[in-house]
N, C-alpha and C positions, 0 to 999 in steps of 0.2 A: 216635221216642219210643215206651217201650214199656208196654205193660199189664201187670203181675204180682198173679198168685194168693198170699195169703201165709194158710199155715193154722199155728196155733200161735202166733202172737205175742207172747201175756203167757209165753212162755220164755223162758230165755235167750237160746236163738240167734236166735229167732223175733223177739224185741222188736228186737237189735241190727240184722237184718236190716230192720225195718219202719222202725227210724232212717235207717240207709243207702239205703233206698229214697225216704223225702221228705226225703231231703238233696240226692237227685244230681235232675240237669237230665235226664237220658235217660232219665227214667222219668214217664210223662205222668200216670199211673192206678194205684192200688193196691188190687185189690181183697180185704178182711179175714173172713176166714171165724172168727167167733167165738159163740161161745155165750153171751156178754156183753157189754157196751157194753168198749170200749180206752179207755181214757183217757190212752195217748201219741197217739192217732189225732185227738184231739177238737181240732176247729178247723183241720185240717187239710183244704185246699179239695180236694187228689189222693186223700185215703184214702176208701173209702167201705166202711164199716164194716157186713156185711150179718149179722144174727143169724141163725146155723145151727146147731138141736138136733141132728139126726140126721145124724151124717157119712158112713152108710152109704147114703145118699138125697140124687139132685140129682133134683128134679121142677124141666120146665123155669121154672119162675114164678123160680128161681134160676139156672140156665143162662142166663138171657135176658139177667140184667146183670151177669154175665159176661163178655159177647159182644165179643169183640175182641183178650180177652189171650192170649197166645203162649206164656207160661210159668206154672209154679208153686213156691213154693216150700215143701216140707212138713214143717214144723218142729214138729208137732203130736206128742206125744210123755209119757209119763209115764214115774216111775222102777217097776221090780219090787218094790221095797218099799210102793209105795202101792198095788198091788192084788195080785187073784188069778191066778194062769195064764191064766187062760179070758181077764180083763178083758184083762189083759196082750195077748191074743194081738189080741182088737179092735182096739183102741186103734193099734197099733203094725203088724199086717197089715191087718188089712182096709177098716181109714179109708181106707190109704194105695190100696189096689188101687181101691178104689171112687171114688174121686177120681180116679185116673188114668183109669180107663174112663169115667167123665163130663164130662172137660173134657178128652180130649185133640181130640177134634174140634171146639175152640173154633177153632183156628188149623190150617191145613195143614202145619206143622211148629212142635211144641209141645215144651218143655221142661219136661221134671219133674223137680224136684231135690227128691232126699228126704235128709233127715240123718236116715242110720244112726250108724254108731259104731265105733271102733277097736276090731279083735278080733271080732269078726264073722264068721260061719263059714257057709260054702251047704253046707260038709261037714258037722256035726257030729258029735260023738261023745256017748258015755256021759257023760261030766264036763261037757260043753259050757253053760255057763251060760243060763239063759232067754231075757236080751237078746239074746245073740249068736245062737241057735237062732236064732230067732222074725223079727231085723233081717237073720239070713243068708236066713232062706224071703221076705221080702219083697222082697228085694231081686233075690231070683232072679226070685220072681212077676213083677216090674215091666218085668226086661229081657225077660222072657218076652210078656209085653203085644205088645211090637213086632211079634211077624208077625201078629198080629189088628188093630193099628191102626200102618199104615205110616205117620205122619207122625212118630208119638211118640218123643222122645229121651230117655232117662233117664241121669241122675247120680248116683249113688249116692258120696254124701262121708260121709268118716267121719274126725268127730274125734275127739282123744283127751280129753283134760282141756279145757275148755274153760273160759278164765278170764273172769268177769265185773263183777273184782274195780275195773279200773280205772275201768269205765263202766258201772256198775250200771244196768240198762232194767228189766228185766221186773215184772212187776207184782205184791206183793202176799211175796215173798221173808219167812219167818220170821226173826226175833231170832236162834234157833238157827242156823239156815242161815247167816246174813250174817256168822253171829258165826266159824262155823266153814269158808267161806271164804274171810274175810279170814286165817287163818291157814294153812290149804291151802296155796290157792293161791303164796304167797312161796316155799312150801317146794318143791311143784314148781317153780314157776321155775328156781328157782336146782339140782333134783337133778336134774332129767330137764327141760330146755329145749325139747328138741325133741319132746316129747309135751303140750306145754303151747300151746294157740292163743288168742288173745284174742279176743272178740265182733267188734271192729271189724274183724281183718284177717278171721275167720270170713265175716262178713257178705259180706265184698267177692268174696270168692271165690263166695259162694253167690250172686250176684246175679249177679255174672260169667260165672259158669253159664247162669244162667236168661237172660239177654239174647245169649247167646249162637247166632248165626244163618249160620254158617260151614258147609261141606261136610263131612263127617266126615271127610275127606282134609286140609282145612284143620287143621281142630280138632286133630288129630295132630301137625299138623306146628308148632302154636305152642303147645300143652298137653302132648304128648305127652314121658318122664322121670321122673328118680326117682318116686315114689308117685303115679303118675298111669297105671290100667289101661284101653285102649281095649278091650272088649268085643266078640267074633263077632256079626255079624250085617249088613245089608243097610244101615240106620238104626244113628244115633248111640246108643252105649251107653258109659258112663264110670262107674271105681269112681276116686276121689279119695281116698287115707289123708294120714291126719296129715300125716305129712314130705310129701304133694305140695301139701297147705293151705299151708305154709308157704313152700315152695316157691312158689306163683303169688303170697299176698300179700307176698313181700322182705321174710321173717322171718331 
């Protein structure tokens, strides 16, 4: 039975992932890193919902009930239209580094699953979009992490369209918004299928990650295929695109 970190929740993938987590039996404890009270979490006897302002800071009085989980999952994340470069860069690097350096010595082999994003570049160029910049240098930061904390495994999934039209979670979604992805979304489906993933198969894979407690030799040999990149180094490292989400969840 296992303990998971979930930062992000009231998102899309974040919320589907927090459903899939107090639905399944193998998962004993869920711990919610949020800046507000959940209200999919409320009454729920395994969430324990802990309020954290500053994601750039775990002082141990937070570390402590913690103590036990093996993975995380970090779904915490904003669009480039809703701030500035700089916030952008926060929000989307440095939460994520600073979380990984503070809780991967909760567990002697830990899991950190960060949802990046299709198209995503560690090269970038001149034209290179902000997200892509910004989710390609985190995601290098993270595997980089590993020779300073040798237990640490990183996953770097990257979806494309992510649809959350069937099983709407997340919390708080604008008129605008819901209006404009219930018409989206059909249209991807049906133009470009295989760039389209659903929360629920999203979810499974992302959780499938994080409980994931196999050799990196193993891990290869039952993950490893189309869209699915194992990563140089000593410790577990995985990049996941679209087609390999679909891929592991029998899309």
């Amino acid at each position: 039975m296992s303990h998971i970190i979930l930062a992000g929740c009231t998102g899309t993938a974040g919320a589907a992932v927090l459903a899939h987590c107090i639905n399944s039996s193998t998962i004993a404890k869920i711990s919610v890193l949020s800046r507000r009270p959940v209200k999919q979490a409320e009454g729920k006897d395994k969430v324990q919902v802990l309020i954290h302002k500053d994601f750039n800071s775990y002082p141990h009085s937070l570390l402590s009930k913690l103590e036990g989980a093996s993975s995380c999952v970090w779904a915490l994340g904003i669009s480039t239209s809703q701030v500035n470069a700089s916030e952008y860069r926060v929000i989307t690097y440095d939460y994520a580094l600073a979380a990984a350096e503070a809780i991967a010595s909760l567990s002697p082999a830990f899991n950190f699953v960060y949802i990046s994003g299709a198209k995503v570049s560690r090269t970038p160029g001149r034209f290179t979009p902000l997200f892509a910049r910004v989710k390609g240098e985190a995601e290098a930061s993270l595997l980089a992490l590993r020779s300073e904390l040798p237990g640490l495994r990183i996953w770097n999934v990257r979806p494309a369209f992510i649809d959350e039209t069937q099983s709407p979670l997340r919390e708080g979604p604008g008129v605008l918004t819901k209006w404009l992805a219930d018409r989206v979304a059909p249209a991807f489906r049906a133009l470009w299928p295989n760039g389209v993933t659903p929360t629920g198969p999203l979810a499974e894979v992302l959780v499938r990650c994080a409980e994931e407690t196999a050799a990196k030799e193993d891990v290869v040999a039952r993950l490893g295929g189309k869209g699915v990149a194992i990563e140089q180094g000593a410790t577990l490292g995985v990049v996941i695109e679209n087609e390999g989400i679909r891929r592991l969840a029998g899309l």
